[in-house]
PDB file of N, CA, C and O in Angstrom:
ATOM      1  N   UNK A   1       0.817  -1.196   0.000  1.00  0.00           N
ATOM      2  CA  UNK A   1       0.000   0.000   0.000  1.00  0.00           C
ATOM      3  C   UNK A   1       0.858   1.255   0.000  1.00  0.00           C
ATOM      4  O   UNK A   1       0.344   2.361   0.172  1.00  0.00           O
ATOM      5  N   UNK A   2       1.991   1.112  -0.167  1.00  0.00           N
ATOM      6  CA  UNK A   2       3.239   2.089   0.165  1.00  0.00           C
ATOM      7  C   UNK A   2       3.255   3.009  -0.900  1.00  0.00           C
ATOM      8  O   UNK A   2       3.797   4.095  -0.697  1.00  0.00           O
ATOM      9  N   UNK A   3       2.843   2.812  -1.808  1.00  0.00           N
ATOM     10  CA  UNK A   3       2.915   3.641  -3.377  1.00  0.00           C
ATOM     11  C   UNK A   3       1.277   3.458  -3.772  1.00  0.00           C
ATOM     12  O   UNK A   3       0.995   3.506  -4.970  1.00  0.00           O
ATOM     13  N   UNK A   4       0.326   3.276  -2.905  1.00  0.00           N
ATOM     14  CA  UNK A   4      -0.982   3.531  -3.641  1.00  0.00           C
ATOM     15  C   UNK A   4      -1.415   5.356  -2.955  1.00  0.00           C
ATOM     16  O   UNK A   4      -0.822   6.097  -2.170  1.00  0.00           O
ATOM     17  N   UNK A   5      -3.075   5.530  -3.955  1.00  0.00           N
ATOM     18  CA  UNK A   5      -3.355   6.575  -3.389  1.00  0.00           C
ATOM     19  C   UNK A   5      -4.370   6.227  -2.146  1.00  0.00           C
ATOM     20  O   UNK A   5      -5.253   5.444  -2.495  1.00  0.00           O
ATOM     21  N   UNK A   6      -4.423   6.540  -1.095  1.00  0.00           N
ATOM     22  CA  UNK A   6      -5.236   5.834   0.109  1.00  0.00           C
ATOM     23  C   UNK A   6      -6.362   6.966   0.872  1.00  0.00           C
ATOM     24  O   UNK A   6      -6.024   7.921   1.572  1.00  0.00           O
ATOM     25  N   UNK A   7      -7.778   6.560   0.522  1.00  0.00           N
ATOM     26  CA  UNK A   7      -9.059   7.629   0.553  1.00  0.00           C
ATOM     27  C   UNK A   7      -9.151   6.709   2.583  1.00  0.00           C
ATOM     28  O   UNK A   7      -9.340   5.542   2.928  1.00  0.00           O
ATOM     29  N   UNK A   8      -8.941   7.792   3.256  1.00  0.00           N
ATOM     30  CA  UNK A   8      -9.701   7.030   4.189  1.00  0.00           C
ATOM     31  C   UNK A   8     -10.934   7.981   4.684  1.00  0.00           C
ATOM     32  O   UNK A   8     -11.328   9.075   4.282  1.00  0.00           O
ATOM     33  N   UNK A   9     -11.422   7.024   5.823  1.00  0.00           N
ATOM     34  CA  UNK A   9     -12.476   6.795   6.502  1.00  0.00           C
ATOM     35  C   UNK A   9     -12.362   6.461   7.887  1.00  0.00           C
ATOM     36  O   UNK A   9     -12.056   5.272   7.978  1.00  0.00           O
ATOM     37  N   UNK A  10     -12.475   6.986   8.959  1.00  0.00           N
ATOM     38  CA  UNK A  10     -12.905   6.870  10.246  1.00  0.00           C
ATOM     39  C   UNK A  10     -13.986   7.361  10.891  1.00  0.00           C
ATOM     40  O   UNK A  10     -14.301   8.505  11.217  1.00  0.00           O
ATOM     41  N   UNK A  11     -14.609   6.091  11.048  1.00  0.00           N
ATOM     42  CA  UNK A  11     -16.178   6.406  11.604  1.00  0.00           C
ATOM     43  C   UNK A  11     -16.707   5.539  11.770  1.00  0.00           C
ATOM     44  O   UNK A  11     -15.999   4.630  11.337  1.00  0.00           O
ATOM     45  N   UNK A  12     -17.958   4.990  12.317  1.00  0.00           N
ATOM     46  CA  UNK A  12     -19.031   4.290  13.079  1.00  0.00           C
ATOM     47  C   UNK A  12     -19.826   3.792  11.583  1.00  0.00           C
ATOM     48  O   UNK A  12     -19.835   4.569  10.629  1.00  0.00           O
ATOM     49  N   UNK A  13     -20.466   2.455  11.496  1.00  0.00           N
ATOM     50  CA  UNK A  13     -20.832   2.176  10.102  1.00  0.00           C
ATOM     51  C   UNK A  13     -22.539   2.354  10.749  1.00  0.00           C
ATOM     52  O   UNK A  13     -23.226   1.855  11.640  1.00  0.00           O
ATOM     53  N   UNK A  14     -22.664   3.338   9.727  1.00  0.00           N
ATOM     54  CA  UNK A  14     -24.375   4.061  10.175  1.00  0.00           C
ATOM     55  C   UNK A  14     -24.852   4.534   9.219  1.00  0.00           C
ATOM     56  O   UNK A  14     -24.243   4.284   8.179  1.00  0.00           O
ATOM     57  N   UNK A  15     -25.867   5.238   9.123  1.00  0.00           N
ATOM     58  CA  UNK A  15     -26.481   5.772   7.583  1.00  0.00           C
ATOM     59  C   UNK A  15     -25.938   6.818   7.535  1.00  0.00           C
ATOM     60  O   UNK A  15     -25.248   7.118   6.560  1.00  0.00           O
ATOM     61  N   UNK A  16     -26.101   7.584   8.510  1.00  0.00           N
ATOM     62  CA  UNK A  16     -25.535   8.907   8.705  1.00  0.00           C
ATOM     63  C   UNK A  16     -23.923   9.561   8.030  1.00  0.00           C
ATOM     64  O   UNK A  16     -23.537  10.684   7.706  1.00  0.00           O
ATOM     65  N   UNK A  17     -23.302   8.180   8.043  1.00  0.00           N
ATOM     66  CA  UNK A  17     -21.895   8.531   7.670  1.00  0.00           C
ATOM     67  C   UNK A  17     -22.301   8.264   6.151  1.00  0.00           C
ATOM     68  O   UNK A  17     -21.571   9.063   5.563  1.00  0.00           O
ATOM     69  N   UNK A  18     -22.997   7.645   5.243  1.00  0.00           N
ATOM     70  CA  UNK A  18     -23.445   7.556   3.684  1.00  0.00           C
ATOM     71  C   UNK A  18     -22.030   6.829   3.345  1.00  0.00           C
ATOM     72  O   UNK A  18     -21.100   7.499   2.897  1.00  0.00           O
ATOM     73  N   UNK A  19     -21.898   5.376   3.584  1.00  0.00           N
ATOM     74  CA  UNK A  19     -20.316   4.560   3.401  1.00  0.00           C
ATOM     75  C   UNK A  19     -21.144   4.062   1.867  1.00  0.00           C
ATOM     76  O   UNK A  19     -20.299   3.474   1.191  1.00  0.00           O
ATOM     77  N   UNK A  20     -22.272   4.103   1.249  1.00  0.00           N
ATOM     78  CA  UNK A  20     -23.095   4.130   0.049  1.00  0.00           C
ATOM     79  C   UNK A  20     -22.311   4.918  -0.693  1.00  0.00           C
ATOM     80  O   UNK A  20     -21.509   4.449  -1.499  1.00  0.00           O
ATOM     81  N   UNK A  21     -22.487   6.331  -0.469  1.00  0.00           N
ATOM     82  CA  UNK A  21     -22.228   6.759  -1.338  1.00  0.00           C
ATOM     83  C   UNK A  21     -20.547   7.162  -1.838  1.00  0.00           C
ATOM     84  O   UNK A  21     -20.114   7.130  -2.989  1.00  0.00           O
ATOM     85  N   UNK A  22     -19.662   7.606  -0.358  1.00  0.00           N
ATOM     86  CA  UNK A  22     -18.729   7.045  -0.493  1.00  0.00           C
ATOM     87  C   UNK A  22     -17.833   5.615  -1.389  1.00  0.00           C
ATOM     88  O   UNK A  22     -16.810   5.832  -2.037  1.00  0.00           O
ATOM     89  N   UNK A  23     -18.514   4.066  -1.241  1.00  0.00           N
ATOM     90  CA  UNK A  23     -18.188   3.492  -2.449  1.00  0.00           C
ATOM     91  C   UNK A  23     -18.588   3.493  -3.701  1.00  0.00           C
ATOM     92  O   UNK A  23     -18.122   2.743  -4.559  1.00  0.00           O
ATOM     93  N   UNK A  24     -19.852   4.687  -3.968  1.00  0.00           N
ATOM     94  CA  UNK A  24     -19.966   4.935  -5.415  1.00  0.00           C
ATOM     95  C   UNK A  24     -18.612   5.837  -5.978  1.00  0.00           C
ATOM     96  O   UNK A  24     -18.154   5.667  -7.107  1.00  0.00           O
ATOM     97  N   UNK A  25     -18.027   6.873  -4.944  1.00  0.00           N
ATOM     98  CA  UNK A  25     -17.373   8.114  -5.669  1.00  0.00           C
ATOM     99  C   UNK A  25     -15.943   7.248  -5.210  1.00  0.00           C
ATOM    100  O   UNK A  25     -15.059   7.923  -5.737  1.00  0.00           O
ATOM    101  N   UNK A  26     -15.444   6.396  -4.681  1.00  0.00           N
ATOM    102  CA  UNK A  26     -14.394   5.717  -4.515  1.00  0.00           C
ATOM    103  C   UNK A  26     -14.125   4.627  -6.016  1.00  0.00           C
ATOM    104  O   UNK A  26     -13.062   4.513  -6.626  1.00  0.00           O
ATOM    105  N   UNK A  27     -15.439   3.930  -6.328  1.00  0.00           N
ATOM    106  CA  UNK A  27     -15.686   3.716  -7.267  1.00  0.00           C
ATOM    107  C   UNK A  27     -15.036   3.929  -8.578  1.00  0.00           C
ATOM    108  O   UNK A  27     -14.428   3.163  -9.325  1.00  0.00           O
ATOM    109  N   UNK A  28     -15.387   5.412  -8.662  1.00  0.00           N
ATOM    110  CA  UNK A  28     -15.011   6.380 -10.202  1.00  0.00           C
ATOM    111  C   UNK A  28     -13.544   6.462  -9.567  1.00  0.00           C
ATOM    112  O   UNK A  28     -12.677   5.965 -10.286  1.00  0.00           O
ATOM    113  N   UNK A  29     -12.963   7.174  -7.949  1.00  0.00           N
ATOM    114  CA  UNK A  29     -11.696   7.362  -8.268  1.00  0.00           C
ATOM    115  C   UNK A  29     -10.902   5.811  -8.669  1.00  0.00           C
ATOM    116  O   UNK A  29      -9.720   5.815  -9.013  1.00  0.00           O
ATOM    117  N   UNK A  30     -11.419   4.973  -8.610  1.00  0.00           N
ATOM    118  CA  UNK A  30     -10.692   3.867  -8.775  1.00  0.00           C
ATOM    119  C   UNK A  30     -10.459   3.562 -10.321  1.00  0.00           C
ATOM    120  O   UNK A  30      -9.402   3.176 -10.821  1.00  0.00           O
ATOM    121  N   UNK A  31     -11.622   3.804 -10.955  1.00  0.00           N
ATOM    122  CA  UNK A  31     -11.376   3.658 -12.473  1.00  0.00           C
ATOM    123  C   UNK A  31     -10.112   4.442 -12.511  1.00  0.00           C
ATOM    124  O   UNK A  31      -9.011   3.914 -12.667  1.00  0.00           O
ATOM    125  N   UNK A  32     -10.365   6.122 -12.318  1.00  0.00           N
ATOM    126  CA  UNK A  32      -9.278   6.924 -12.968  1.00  0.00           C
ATOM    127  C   UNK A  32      -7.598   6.301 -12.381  1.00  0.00           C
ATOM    128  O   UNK A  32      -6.541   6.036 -12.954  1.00  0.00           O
ATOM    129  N   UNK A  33      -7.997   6.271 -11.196  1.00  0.00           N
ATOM    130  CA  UNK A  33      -6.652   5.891 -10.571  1.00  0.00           C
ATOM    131  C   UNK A  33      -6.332   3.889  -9.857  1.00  0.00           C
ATOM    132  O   UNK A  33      -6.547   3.534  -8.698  1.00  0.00           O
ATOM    133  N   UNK A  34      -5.941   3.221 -10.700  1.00  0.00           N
ATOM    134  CA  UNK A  34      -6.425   1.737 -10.427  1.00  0.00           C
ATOM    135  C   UNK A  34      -5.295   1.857  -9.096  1.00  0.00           C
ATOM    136  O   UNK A  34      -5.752   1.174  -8.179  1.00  0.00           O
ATOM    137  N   UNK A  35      -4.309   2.336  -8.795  1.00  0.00           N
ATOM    138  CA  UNK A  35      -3.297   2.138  -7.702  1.00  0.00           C
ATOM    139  C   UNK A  35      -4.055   2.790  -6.157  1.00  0.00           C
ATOM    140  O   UNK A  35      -3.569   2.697  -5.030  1.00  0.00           O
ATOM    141  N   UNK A  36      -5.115   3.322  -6.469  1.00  0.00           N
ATOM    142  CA  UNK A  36      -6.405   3.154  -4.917  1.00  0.00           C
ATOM    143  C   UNK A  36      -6.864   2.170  -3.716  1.00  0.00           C
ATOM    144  O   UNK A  36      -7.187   0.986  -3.815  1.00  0.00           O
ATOM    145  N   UNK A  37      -6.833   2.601  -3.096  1.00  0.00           N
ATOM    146  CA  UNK A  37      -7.150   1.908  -1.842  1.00  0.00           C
ATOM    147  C   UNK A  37      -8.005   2.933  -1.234  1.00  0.00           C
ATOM    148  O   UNK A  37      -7.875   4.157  -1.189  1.00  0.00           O
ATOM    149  N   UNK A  38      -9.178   1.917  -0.642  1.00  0.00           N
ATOM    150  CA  UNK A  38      -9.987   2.381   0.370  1.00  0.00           C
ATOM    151  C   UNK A  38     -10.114   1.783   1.567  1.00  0.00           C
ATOM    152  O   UNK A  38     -10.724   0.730   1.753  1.00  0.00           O
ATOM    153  N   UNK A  39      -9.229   2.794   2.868  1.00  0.00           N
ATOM    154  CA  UNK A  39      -9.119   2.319   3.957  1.00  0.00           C
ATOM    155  C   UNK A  39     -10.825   2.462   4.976  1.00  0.00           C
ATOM    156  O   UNK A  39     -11.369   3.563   5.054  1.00  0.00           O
ATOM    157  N   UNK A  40     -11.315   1.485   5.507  1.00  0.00           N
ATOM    158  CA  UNK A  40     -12.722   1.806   6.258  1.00  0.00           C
ATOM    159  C   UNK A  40     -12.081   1.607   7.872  1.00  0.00           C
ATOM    160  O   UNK A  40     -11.434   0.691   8.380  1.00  0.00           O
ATOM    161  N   UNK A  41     -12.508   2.709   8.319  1.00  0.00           N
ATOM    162  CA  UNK A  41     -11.477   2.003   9.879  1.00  0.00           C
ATOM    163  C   UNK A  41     -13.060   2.456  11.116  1.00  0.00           C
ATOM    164  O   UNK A  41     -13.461   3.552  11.507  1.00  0.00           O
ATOM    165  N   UNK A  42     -13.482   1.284  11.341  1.00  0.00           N
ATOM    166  CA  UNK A  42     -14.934   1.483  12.600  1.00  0.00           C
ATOM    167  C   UNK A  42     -15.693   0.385  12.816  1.00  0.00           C
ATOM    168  O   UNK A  42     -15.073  -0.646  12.554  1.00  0.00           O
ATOM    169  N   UNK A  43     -16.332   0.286  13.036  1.00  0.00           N
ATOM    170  CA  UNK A  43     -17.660  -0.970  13.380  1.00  0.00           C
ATOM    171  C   UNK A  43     -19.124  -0.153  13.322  1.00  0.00           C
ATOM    172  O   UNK A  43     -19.569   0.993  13.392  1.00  0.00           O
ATOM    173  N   UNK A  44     -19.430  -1.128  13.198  1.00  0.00           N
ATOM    174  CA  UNK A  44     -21.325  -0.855  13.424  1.00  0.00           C
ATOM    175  C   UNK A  44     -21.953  -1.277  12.618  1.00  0.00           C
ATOM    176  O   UNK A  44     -21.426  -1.782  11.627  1.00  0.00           O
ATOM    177  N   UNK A  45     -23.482  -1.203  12.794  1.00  0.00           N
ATOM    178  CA  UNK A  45     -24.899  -2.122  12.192  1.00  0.00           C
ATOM    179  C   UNK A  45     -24.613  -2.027  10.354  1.00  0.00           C
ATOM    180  O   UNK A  45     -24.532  -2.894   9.484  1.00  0.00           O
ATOM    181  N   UNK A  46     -24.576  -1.421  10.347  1.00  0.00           N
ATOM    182  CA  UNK A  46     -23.787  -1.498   8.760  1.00  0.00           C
ATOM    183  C   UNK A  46     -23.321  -1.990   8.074  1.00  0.00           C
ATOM    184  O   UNK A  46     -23.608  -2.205   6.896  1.00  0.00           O
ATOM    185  N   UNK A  47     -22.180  -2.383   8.906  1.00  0.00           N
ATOM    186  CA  UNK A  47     -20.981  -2.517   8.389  1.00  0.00           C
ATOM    187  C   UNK A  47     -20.754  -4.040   7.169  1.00  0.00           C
ATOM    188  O   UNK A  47     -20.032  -4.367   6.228  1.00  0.00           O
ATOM    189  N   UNK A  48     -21.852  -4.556   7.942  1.00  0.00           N
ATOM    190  CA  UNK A  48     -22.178  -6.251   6.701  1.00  0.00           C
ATOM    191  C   UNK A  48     -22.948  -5.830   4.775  1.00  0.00           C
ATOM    192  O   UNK A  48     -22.781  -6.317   3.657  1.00  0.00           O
ATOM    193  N   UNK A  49     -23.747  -4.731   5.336  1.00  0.00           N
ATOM    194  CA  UNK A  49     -24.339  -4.073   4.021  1.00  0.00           C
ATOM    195  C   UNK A  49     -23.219  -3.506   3.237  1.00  0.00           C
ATOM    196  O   UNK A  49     -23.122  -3.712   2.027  1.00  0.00           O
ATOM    197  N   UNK A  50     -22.411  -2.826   3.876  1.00  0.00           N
ATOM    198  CA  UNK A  50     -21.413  -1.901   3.176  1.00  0.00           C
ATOM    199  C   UNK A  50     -20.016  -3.320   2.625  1.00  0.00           C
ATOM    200  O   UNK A  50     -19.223  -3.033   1.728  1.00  0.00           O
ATOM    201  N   UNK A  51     -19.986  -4.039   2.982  1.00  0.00           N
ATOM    202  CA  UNK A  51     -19.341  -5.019   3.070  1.00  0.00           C
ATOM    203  C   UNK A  51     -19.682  -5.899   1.402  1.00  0.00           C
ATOM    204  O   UNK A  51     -18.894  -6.404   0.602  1.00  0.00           O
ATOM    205  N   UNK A  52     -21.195  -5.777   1.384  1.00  0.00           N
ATOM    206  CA  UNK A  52     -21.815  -6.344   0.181  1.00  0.00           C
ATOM    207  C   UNK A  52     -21.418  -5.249  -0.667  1.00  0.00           C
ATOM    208  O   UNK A  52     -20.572  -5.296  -1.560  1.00  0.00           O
ATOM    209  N   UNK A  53     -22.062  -4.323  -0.328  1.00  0.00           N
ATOM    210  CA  UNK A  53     -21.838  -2.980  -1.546  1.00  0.00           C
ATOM    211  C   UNK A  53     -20.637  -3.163  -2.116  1.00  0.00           C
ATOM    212  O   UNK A  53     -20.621  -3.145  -3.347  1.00  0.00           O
ATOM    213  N   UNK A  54     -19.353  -3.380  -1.388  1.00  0.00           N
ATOM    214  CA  UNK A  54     -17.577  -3.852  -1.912  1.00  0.00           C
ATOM    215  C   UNK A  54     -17.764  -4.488  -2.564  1.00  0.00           C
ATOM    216  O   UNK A  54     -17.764  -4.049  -3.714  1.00  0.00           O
ATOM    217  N   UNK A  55     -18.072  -6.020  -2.377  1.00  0.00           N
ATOM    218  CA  UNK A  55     -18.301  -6.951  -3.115  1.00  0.00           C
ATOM    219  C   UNK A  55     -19.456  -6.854  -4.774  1.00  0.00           C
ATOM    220  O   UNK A  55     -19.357  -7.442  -5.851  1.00  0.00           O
ATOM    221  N   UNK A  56     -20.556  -5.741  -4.209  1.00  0.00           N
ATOM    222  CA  UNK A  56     -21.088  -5.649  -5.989  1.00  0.00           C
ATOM    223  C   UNK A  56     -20.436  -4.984  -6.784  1.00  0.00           C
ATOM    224  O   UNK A  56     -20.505  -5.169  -7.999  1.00  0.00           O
ATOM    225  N   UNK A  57     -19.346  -3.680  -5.972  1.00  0.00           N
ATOM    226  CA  UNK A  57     -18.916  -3.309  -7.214  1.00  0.00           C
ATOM    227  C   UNK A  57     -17.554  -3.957  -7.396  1.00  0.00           C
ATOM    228  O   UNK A  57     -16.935  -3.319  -8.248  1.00  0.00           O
ATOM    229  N   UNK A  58     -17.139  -4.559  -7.118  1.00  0.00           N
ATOM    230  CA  UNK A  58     -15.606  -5.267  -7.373  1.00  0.00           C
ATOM    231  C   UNK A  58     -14.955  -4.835  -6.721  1.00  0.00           C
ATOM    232  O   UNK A  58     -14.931  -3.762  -7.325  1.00  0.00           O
ATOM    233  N   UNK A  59     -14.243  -4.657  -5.832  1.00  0.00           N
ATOM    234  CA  UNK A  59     -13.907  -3.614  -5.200  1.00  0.00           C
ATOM    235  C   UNK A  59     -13.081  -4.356  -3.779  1.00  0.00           C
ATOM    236  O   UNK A  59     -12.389  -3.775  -2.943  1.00  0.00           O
ATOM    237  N   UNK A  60     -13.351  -5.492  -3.840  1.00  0.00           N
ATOM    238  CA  UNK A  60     -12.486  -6.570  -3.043  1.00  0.00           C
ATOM    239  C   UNK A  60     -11.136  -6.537  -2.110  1.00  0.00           C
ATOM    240  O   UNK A  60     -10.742  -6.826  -0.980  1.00  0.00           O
ATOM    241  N   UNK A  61     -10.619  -5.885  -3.582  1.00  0.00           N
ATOM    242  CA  UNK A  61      -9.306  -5.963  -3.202  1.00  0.00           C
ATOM    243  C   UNK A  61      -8.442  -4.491  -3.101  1.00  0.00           C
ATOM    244  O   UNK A  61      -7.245  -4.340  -2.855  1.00  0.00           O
ATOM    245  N   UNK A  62      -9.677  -3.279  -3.432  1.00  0.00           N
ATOM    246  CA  UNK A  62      -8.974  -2.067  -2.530  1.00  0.00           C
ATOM    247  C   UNK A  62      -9.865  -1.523  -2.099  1.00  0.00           C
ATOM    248  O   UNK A  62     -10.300  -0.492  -2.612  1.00  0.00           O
ATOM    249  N   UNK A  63     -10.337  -2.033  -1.118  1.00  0.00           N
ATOM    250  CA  UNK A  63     -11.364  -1.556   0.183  1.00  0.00           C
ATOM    251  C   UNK A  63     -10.697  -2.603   1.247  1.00  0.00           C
ATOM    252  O   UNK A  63     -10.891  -3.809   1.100  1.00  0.00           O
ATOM    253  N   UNK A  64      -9.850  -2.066   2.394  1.00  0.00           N
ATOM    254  CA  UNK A  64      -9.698  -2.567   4.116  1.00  0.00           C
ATOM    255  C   UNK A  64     -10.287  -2.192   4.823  1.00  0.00           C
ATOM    256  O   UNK A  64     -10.449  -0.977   4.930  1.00  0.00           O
ATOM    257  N   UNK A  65     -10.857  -3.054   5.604  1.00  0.00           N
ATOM    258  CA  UNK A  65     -11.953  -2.836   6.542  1.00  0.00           C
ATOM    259  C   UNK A  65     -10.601  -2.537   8.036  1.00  0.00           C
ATOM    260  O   UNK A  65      -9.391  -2.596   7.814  1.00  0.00           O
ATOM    261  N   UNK A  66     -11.068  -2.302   9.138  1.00  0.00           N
ATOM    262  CA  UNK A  66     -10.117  -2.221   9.993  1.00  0.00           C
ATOM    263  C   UNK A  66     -10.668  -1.678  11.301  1.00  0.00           C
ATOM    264  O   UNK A  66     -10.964  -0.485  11.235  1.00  0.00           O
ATOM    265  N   UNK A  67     -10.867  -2.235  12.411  1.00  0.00           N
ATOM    266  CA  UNK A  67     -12.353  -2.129  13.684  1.00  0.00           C
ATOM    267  C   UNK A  67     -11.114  -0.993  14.110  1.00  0.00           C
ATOM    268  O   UNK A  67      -9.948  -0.661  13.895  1.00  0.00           O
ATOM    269  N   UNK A  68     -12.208  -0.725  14.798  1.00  0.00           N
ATOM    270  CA  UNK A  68     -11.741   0.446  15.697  1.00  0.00           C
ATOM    271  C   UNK A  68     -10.127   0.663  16.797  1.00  0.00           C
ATOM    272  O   UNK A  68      -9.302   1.533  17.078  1.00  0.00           O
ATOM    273  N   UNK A  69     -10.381  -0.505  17.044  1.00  0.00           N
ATOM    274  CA  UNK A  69      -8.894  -1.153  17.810  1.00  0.00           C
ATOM    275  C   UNK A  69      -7.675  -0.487  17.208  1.00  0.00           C
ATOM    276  O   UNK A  69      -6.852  -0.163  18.065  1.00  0.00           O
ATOM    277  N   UNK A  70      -7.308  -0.167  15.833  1.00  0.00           N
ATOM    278  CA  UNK A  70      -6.093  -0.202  15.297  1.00  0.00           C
ATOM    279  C   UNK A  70      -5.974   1.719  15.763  1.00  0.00           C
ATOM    280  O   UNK A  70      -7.005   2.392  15.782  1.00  0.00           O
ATOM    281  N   UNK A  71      -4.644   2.321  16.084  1.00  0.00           N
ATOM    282  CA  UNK A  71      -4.767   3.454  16.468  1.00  0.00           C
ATOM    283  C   UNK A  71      -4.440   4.414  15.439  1.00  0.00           C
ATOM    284  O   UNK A  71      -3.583   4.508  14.560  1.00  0.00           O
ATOM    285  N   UNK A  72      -5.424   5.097  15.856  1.00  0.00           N
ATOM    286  CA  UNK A  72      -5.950   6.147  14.908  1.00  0.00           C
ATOM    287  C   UNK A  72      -4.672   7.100  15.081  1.00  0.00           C
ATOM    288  O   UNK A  72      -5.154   8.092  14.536  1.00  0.00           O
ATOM    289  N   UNK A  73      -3.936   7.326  15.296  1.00  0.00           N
ATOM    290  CA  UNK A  73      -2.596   8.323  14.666  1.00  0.00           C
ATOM    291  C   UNK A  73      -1.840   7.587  13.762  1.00  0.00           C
ATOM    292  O   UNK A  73      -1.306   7.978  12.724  1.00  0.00           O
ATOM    293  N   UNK A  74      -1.849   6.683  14.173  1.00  0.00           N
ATOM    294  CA  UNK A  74      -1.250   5.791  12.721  1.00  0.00           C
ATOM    295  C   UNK A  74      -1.422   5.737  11.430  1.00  0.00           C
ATOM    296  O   UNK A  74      -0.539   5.809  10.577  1.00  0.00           O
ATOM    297  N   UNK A  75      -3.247   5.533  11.171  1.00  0.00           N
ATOM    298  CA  UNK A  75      -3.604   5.495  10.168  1.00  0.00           C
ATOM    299  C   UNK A  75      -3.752   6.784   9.421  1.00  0.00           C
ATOM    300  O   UNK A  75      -3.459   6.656   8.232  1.00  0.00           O
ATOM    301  N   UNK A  76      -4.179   8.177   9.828  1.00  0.00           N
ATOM    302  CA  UNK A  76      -4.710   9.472   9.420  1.00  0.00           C
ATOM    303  C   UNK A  76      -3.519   9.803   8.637  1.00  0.00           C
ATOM    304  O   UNK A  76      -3.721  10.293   7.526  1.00  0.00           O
ATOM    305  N   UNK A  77      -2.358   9.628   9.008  1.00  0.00           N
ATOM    306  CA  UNK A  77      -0.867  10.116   8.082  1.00  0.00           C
ATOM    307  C   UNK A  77      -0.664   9.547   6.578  1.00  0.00           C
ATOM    308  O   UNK A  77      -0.188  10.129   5.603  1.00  0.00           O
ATOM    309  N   UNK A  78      -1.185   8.196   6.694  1.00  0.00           N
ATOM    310  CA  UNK A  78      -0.960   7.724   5.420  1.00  0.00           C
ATOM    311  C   UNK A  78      -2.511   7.932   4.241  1.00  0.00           C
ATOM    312  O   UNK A  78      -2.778   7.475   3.129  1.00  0.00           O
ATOM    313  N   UNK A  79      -3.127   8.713   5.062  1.00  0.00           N
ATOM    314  CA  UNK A  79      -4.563   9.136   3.644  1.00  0.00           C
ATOM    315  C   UNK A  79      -3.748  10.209   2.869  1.00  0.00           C
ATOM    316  O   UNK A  79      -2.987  11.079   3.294  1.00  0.00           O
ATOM    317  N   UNK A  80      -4.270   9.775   1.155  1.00  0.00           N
ATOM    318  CA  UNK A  80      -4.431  10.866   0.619  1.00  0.00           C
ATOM    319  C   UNK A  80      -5.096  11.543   0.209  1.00  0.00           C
ATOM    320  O   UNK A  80      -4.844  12.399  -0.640  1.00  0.00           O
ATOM    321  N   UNK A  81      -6.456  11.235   0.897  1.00  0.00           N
ATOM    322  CA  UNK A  81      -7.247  12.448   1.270  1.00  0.00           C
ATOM    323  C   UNK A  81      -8.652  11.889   2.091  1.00  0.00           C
ATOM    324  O   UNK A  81      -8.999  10.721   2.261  1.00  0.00           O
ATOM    325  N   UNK A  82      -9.131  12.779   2.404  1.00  0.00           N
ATOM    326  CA  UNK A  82     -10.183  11.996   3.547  1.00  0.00           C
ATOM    327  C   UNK A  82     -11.547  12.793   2.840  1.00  0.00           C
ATOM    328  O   UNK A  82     -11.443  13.714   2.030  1.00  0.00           O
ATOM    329  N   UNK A  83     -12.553  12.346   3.229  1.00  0.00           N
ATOM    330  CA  UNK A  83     -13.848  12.644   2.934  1.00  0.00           C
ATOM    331  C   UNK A  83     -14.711  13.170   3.946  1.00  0.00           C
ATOM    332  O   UNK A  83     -14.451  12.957   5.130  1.00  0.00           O
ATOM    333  N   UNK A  84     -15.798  13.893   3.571  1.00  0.00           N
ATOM    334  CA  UNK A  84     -16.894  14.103   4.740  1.00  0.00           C
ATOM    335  C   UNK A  84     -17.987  14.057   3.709  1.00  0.00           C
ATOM    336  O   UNK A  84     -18.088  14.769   2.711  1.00  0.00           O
ATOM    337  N   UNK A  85     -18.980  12.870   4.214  1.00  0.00           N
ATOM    338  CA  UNK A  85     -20.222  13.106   2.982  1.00  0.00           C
ATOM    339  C   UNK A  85     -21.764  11.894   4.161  1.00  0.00           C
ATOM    340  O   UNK A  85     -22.162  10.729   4.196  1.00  0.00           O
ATOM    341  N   UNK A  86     -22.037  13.177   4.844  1.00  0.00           N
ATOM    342  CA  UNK A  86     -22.688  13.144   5.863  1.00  0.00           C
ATOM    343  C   UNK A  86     -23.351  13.426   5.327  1.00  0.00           C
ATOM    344  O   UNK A  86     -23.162  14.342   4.527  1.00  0.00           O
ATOM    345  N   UNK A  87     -24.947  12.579   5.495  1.00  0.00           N
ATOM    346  CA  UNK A  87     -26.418  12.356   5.100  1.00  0.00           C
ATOM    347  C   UNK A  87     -27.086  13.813   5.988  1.00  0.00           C
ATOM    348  O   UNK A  87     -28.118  14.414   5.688  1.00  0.00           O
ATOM    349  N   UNK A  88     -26.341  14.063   6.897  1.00  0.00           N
ATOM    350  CA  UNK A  88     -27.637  14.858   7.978  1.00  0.00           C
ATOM    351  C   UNK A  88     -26.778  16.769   7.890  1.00  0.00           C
ATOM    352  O   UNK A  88     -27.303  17.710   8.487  1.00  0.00           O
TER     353      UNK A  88
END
């Protein structure tokens, strides 16, 4: 993952955070840019739906899931760029 571009995500898997629409626009950056990764770093009721959503669009193998446990100063350094695309 050392030379990809890396979209993350830290947050609670809820409607509110829209992880929907997020893998639609992760999606397109992936066409343009195939060296993408999408880091998901949280838990919650969700998180099995959003899990499918990976799986319909192909998306398998650059989407990491990653629970809450792993520490968050670690991960925030290596995004290259983060999102906010809040339903409310």
């Amino acid at each position: 993952m050392s030379e990809s571009f890396v979209v993350g995500h830290v947050g609670r898997f809820m409607a509110q955070k829209n992880h929907s629409r997020l893998l639609d626009i992760f999606s397109d950056i992936r066409r343009l840019n195939p060296n993408s990764k999408l880091l998901l770093v949280g838990e919650g009721e969700l998180m099995e739906s959003v899990r499918k959503k990976v799986n319909d669009l192909d998306l398998e193998t650059d989407v990491i899931f990653c629970r809450m446990s792993i520490r968050y100063e670690y991960v925030v350094p290596s995004y290259g760029c983060t999102r906010y695309a809040f339903t409310f």
